[in-house]
PASEBA-1860 file (N, C-alpha, C; in nm, 3 decimals):
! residues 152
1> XXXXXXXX> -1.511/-1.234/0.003/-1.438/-1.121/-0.054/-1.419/-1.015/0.053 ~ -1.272/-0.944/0.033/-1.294/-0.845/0.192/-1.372/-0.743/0.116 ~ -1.409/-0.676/0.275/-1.455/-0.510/0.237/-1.377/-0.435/0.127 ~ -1.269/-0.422/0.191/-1.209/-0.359/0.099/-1.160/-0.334/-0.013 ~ -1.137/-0.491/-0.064/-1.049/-0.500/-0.175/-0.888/-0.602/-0.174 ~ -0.883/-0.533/-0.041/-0.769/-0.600/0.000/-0.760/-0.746/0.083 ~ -0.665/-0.821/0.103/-0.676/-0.928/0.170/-0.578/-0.988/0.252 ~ -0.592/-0.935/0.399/-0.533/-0.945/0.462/-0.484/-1.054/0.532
9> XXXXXXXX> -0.525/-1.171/0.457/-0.454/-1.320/0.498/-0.366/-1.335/0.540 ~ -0.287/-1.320/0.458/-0.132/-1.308/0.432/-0.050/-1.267/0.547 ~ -0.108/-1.137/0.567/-0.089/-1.098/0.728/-0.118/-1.164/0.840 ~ -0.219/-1.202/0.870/-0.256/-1.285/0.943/-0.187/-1.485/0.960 ~ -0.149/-1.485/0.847/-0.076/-1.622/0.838/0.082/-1.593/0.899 ~ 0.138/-1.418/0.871/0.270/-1.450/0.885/0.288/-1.434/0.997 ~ 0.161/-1.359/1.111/0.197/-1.312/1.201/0.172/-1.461/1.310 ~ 0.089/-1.521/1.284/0.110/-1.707/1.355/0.195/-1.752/1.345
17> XXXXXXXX> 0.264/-1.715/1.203/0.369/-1.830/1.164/0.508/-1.797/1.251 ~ 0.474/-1.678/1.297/0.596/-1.591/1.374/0.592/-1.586/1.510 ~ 0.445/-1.685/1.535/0.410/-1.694/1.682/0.385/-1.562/1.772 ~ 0.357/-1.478/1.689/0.316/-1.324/1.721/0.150/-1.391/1.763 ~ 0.082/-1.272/1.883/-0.028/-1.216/1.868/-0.050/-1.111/1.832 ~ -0.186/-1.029/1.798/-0.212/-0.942/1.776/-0.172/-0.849/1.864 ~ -0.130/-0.879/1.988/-0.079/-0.725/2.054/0.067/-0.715/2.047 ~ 0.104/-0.819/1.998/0.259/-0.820/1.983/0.278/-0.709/1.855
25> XXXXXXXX> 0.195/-0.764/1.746/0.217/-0.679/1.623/0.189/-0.549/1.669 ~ 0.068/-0.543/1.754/0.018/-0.365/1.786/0.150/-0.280/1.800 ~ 0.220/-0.385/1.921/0.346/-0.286/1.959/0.419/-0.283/1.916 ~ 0.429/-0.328/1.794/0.547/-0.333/1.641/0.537/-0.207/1.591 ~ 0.397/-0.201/1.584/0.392/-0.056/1.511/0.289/0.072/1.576 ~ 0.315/0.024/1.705/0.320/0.122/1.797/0.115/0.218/1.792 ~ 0.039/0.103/1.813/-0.109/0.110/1.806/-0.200/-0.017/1.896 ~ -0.290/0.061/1.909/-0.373/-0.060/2.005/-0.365/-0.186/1.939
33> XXXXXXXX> -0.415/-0.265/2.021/-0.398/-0.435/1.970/-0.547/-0.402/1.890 ~ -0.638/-0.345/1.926/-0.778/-0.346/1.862/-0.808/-0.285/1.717 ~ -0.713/-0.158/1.719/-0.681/-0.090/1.587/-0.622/-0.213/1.489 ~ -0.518/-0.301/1.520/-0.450/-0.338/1.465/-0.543/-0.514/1.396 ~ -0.634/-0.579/1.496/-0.792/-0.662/1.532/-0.850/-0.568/1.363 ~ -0.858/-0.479/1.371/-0.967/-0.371/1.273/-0.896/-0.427/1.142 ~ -0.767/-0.423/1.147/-0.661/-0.439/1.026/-0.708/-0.580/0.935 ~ -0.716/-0.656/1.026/-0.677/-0.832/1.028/-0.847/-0.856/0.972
41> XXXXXXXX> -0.894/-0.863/1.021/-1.021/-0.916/1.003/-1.115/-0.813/0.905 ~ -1.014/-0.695/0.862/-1.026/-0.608/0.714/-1.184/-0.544/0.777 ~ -1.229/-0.503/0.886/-1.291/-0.374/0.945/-1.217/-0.230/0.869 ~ -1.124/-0.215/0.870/-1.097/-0.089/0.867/-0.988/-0.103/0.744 ~ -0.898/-0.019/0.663/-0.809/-0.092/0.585/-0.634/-0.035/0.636 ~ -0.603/-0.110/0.634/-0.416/-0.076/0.712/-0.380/0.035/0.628 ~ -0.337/0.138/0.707/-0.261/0.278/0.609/-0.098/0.205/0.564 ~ -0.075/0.302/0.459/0.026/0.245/0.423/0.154/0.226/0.475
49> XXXXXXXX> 0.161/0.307/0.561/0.271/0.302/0.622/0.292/0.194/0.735 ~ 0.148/0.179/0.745/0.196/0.054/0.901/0.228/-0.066/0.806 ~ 0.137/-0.083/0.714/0.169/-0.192/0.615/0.328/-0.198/0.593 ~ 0.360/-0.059/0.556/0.481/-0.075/0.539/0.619/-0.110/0.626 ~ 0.535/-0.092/0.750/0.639/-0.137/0.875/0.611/-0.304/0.919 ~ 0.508/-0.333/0.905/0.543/-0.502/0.889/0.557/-0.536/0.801 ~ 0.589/-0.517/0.645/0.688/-0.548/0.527/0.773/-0.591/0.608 ~ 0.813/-0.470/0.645/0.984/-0.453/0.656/1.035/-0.505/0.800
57> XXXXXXXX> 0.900/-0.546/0.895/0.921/-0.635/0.995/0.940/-0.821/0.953 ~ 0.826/-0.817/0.845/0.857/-0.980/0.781/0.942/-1.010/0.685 ~ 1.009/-0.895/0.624/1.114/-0.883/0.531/1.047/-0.939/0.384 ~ 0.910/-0.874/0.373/0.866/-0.936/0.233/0.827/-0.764/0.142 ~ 0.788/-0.813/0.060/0.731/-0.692/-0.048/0.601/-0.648/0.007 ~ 0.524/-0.541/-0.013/0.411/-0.480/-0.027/0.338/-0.549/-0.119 ~ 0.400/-0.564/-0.208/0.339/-0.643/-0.315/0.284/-0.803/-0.283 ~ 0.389/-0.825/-0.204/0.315/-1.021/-0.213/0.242/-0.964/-0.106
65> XXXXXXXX> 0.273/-0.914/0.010/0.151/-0.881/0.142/0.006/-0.880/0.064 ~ -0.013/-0.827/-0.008/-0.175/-0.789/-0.102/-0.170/-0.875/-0.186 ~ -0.067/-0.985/-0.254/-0.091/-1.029/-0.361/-0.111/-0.985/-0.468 ~ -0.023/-0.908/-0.480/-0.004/-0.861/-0.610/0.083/-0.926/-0.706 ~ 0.186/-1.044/-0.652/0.300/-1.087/-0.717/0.342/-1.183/-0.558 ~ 0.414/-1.329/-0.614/0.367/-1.466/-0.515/0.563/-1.403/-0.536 ~ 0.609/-1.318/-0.553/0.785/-1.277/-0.504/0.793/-1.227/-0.344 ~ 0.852/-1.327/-0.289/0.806/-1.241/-0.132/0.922/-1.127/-0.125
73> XXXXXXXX> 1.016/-1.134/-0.187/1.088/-0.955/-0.139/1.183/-0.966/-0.302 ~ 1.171/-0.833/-0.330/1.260/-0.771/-0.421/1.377/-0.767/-0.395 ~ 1.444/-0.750/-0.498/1.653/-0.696/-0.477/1.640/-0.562/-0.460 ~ 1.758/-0.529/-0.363/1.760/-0.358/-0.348/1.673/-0.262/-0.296 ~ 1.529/-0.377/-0.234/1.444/-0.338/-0.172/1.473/-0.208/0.012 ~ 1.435/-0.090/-0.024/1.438/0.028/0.038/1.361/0.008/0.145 ~ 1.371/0.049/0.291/1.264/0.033/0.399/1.145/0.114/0.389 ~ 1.233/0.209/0.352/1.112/0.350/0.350/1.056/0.401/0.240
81> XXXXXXXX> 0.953/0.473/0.233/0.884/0.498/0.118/0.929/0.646/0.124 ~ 0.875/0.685/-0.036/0.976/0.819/-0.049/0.862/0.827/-0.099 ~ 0.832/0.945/-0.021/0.649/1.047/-0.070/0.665/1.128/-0.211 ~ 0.817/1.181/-0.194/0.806/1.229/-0.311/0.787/1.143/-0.428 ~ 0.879/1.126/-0.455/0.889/1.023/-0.569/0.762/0.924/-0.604 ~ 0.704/0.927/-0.506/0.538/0.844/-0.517/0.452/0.943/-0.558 ~ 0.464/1.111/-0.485/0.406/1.204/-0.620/0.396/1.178/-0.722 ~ 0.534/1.204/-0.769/0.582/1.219/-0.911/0.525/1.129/-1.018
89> XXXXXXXX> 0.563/0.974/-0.912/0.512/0.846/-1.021/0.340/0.878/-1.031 ~ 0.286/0.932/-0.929/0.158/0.908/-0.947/0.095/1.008/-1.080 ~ 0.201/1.129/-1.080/0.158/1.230/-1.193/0.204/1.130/-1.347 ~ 0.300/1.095/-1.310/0.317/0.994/-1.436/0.268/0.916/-1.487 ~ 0.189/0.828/-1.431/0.076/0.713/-1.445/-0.013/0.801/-1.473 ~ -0.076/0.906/-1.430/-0.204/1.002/-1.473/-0.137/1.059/-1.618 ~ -0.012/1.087/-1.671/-0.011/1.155/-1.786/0.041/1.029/-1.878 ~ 0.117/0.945/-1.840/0.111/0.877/-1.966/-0.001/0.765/-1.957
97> XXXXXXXX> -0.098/0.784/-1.926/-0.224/0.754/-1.976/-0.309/0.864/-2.037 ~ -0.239/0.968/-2.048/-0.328/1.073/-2.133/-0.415/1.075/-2.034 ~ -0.448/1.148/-1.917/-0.583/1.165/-1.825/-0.554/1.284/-1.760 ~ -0.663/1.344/-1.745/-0.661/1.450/-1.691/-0.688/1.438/-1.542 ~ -0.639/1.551/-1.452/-0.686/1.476/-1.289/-0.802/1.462/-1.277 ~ -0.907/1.553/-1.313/-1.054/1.527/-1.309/-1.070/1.357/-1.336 ~ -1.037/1.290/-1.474/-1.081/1.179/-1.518/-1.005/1.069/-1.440 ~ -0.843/1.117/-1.370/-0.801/0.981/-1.301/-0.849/1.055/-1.181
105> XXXXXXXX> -0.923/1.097/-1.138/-0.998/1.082/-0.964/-1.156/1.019/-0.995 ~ -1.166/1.072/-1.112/-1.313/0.955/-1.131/-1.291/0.825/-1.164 ~ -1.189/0.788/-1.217/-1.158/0.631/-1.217/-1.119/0.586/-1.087 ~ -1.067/0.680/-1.000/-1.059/0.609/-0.837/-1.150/0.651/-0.777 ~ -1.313/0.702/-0.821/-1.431/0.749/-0.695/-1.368/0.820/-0.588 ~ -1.249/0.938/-0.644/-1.246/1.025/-0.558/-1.269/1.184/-0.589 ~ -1.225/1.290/-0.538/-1.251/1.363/-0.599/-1.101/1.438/-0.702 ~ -1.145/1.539/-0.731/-1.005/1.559/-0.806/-0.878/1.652/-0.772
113> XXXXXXXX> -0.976/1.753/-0.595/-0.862/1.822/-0.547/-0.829/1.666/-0.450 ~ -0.869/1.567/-0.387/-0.783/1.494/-0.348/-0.668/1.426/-0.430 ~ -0.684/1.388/-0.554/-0.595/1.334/-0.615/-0.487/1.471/-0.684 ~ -0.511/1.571/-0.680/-0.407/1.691/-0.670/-0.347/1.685/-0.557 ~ -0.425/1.650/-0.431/-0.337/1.633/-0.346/-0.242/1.534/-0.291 ~ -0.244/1.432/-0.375/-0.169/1.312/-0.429/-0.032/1.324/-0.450 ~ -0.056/1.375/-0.588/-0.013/1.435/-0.652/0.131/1.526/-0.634 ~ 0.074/1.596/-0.554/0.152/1.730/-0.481/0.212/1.688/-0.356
121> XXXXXXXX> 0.219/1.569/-0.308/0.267/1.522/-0.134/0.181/1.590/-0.055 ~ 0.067/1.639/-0.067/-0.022/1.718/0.008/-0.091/1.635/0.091 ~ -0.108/1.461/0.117/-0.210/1.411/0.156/-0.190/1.266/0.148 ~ -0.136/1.235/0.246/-0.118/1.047/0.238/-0.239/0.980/0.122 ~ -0.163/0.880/0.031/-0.214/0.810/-0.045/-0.344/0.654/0.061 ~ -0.432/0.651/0.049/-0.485/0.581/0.089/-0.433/0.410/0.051 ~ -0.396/0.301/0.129/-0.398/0.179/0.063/-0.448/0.157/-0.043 ~ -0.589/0.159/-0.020/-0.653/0.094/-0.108/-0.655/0.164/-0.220
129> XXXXXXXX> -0.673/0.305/-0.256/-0.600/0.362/-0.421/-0.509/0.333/-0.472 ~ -0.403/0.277/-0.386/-0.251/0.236/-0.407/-0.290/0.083/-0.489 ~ -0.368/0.016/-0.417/-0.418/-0.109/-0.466/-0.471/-0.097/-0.591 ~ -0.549/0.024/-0.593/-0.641/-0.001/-0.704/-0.567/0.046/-0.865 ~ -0.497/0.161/-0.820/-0.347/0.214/-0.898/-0.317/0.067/-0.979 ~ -0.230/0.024/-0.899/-0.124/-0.085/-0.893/-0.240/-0.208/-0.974 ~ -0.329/-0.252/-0.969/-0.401/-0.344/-1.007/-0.507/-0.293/-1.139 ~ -0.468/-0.156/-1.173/-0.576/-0.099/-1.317/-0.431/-0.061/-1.403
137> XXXXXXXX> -0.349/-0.047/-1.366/-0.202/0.015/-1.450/-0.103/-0.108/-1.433 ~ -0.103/-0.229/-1.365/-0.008/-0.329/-1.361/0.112/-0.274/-1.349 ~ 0.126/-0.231/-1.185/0.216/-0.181/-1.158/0.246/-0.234/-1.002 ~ 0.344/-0.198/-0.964/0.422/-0.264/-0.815/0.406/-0.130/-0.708 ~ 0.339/-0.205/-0.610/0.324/-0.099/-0.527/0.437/-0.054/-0.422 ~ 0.529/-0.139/-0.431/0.630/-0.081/-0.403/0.768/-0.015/-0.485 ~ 0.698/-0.022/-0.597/0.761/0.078/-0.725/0.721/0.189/-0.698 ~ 0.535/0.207/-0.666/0.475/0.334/-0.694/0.549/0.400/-0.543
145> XXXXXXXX> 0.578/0.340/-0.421/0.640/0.397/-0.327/0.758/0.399/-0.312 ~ 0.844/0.424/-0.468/0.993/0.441/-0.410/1.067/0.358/-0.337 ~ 1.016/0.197/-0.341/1.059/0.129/-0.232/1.164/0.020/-0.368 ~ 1.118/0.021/-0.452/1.214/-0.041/-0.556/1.234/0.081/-0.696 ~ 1.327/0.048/-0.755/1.360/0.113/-0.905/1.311/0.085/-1.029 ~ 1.266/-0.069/-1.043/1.156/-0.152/-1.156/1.059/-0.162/-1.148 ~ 0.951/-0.127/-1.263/0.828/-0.113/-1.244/0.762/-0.278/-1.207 ~ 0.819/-0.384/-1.229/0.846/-0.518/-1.209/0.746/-0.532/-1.299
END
């Protein structure tokens, strides 16, 4: 099971299958080959955005990358993530579950001015909340990032 939660196989399979090494990917997204070593072998967990730049380097979803859904890319699929709009959804998932921020930052073991700061675009969303979001609400994590229009 990884550390994290997450499972970075997937990554690691596409980047062989692409005859990439690890320093090739580094300089994809513009970080040491060792930072990127940290990623793969799930030491550390990929921020979302680099994640989001080898998506959009392998041309698949966020979603199948983590396994969230065996669809490797959506229709109408967006490169970039829109912070706002990943606010917004995130206040939405907290209210139509009836929760208050206090109670959805204790369901993610965080605190509750971080998830205000969520909330508010105040504070990059961590992966792995995104994961944990997306896998307690059955939702698409590249829905929750503005990267598609269907909650799929």
């Amino acid at each position: 099971m990884p550390r994290s939660g997450l499972d970075m196989e997937k990554l690691k399979y596409l980047r062989e299958e692409a005859h990439l090494r690890q320093e090739d990917v580094a300089k994809i997204l513009g970080i040491h080959r060792t930072t990127y070593t940290s990623y793969e072998i799930e030491r550390d967990t990929i921020p979302i955005n680099h994640l989001n730049n080898l998506c959009n380097y392998f041309n698949i979803s966020i979603d199948y990358a983590l396994g969230l859904t065996t669809k490797k890319q959506y229709p109408n699929n967006k490169e970039n993530i829109n912070n706002e709009l990943l606010a917004k959804r995130l206040k939405d998932i907290r209210k139509n579950n009836n929760l208050t921020q206090r109670e959805i930052a204790k369901l993610l073991n965080i605190s509750r001015s971080t998830w205000t700061g969520y909330e508010y675009n105040k504070y990059q969303i961590p992966t792995i909340i995104l994961y944990g979001l997306a896998k307690k609400y059955h939702l698409s994590i590249d829905y929750l990032l503005g990267k598609i229009d269907t909650k799929q």
